[in-house]
N, C-alpha and C positions, 0 to 999 in steps of 0.2 A: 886641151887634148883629153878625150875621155878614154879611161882604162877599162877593160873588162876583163873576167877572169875565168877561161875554160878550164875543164879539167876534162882531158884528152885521154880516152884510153887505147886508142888504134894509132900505133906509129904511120901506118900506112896509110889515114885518110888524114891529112893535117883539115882543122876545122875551115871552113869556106871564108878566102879574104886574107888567108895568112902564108896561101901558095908563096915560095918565093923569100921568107920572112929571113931577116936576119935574125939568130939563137944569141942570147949569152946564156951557156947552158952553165946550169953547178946548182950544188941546194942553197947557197945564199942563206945562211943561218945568220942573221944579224944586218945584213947588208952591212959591212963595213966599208972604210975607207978604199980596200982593196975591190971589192966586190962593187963599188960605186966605180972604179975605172974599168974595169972589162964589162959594164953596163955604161959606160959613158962612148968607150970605144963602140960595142956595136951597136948604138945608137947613133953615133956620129956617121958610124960605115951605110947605115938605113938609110939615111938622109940622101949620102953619095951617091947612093943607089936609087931613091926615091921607092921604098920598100915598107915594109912594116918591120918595127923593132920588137921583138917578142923575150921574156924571161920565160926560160925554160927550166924549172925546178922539180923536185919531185917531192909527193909524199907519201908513204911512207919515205924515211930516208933510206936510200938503197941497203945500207948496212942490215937496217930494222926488217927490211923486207925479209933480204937474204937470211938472215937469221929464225925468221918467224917469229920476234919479239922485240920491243924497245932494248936496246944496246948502247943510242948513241941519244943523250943529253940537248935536249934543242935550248937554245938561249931565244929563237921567235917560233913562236907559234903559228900555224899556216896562215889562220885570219890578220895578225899582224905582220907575217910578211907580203900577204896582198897588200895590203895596206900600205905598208913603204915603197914598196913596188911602184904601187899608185902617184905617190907625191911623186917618185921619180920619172914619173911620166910613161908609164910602161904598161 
């Protein structure tokens, strides 16, 4: 499976091919244990559905946004969590 990595900035046009996607939405700072099951679940729901699985993350982190400044400490950085993303098939 090949991964690719948009970065979306209109909620209202999802990119073309992704109409339809199943979300595991959250910022996924590490992909842990936990984050690897509500990424397992909606990939498994994708499949049911015969759909695209998509990670829905953001960057800035919402907090950094709203605040207009870093607040919140990332343990991955955006190019390493495409990265994991990636191995996870996504």
């Amino acid at each position: 499976m090949s991964a690719s990595f948009i970065f979306a900035r209109d909620p209202q046009a999802p990119p073309p091919g992704l109409e339809g996607a199943v979300a595991a939405v959250g910022n996924f700072d590490g992909l842990h244990r936990g984050h690897r099951g509500v990424i397992a679940r909606a990939q498994a729901l994708a499949a049911k559905l015969s759909r695209p699985c998509i990670l829905l993350t953001f960057e800035p982190h919402p907090a950094d946004f709203c605040a207009g400044r870093t607040v919140i400490f990332r343990l991955t950085p955006p190019d390493a969590k495409a990265a994991q993303a990636a191995r996870l098939g996504l």
